[in-house]
N, C-alpha and C positions, 0 to 999 in steps of 0.2 A: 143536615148542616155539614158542609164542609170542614173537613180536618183542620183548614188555618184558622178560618174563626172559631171555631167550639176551643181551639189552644187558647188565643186570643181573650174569649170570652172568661174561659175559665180560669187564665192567669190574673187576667182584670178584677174578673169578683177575689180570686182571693187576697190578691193586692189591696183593693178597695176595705174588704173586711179584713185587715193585720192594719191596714192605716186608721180606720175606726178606731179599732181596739184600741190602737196605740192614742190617740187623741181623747180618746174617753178616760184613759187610766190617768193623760197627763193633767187634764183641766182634774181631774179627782183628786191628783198629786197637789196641783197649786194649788186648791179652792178648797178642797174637804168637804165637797159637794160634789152628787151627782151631776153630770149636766143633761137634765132632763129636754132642753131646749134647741140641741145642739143641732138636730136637723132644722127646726126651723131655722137657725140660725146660717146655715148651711144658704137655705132658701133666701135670704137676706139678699144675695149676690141678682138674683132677679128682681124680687119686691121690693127692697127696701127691708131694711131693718123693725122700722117699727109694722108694718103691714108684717113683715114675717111672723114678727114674736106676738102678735096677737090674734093669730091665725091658730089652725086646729092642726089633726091631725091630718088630712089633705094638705095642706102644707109641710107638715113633714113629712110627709111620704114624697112630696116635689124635691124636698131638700134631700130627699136618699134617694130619689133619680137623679140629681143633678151630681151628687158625691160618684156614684157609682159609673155615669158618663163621663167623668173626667176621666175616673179608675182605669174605665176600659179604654179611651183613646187615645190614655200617654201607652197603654200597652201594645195600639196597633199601632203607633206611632212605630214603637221602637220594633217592633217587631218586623213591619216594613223596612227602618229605615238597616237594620242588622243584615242584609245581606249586599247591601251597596256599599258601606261604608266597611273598608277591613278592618282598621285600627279599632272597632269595637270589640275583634277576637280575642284580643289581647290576655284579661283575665277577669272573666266573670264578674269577680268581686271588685273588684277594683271599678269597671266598668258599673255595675248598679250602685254602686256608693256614687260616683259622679254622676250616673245617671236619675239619681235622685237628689243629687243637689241643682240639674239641670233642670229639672221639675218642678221642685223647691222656688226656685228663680224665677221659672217662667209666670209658675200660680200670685207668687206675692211682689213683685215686682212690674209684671205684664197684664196679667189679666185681671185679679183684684181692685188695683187701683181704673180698673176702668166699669167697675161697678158701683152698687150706692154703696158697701161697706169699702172700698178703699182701701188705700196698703197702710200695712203694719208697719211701725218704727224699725228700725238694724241696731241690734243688738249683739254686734259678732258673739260673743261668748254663748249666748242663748242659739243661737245659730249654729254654731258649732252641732252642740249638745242636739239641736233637731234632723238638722243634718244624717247622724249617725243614727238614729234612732231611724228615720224614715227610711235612710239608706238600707238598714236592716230591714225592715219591714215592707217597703216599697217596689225599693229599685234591684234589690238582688232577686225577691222570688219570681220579676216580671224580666231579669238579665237571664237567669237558670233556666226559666222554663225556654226561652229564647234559643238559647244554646241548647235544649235539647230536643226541641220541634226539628231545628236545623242540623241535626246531630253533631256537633261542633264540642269539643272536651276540652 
């Protein structure tokens, strides 16, 4: 495997599992439940919602390909687009907080509502709060590792 995608790859997986993380701890925060369903739920985006949730674990194992394909293509996205665009040098942090609110945007605004589960309500306040949370866990370790493929400080 080439040196840009094994970066790629393995920025994505760890992107992908810190965004898990962070989504499992949150629905645990609101609900005081596990969310034991959460990949099918994931899978929803393709099947449908109720075909998801009453599917097995083949279906959630689809739903944690389909989480982990997004994972890795906002990271070769940006990974690509980080040597064309200068204004991304600016500063890391700054750049993966936006860069995860660019993402943010694109998933619940773009592409969600053009599946069968459809986009979520705008809550700015709540938004905020996910924002930083993702941008933490998202968008800076896939901005870092970015910057340091490209040696760029």
């Amino acid at each position: 495997m080439n040196k840009f995608f094994k970066a790629v790859l393995l920025t994505g997986l760890f992107a992908g599992t810190t965004d898990l993380v962070s989504a499992f701890v949150t629905v645990f925060i609101k609900s005081g439940k596990f969310p034991e369903r959460m990949f099918n739920y994931i899978a929803g985006g393709a099947l449908g919602l109720d075909t998801s949730l009453k599917g097995g674990v083949g279906v959630a194992f689809l739903g944690l390909f389909f989480h982990y394909f997004i994972a890795c293509s906002f990271t070769l996205f940006f990974f690509w687009v980080f040597p064309r665009v200068k204004v991304l040098r600016f500063n890391k942090y700054l750049v993966g907080m936006l860069y995860a609110v660019f993402v943010n945007c694109v998933m619940e605004r773009l592409v969600l509502p053009l599946t069968p589960l459809g986009g979520g309500s705008f809550d700015l306040p709540q938004e905020y709060i996910g924002w930083v949370v993702f941008g933490v866990l998202f968008g800076i370790p896939i901005v870092v590792n970015t910057y340091k493929y490209y040696g760029v400080e």
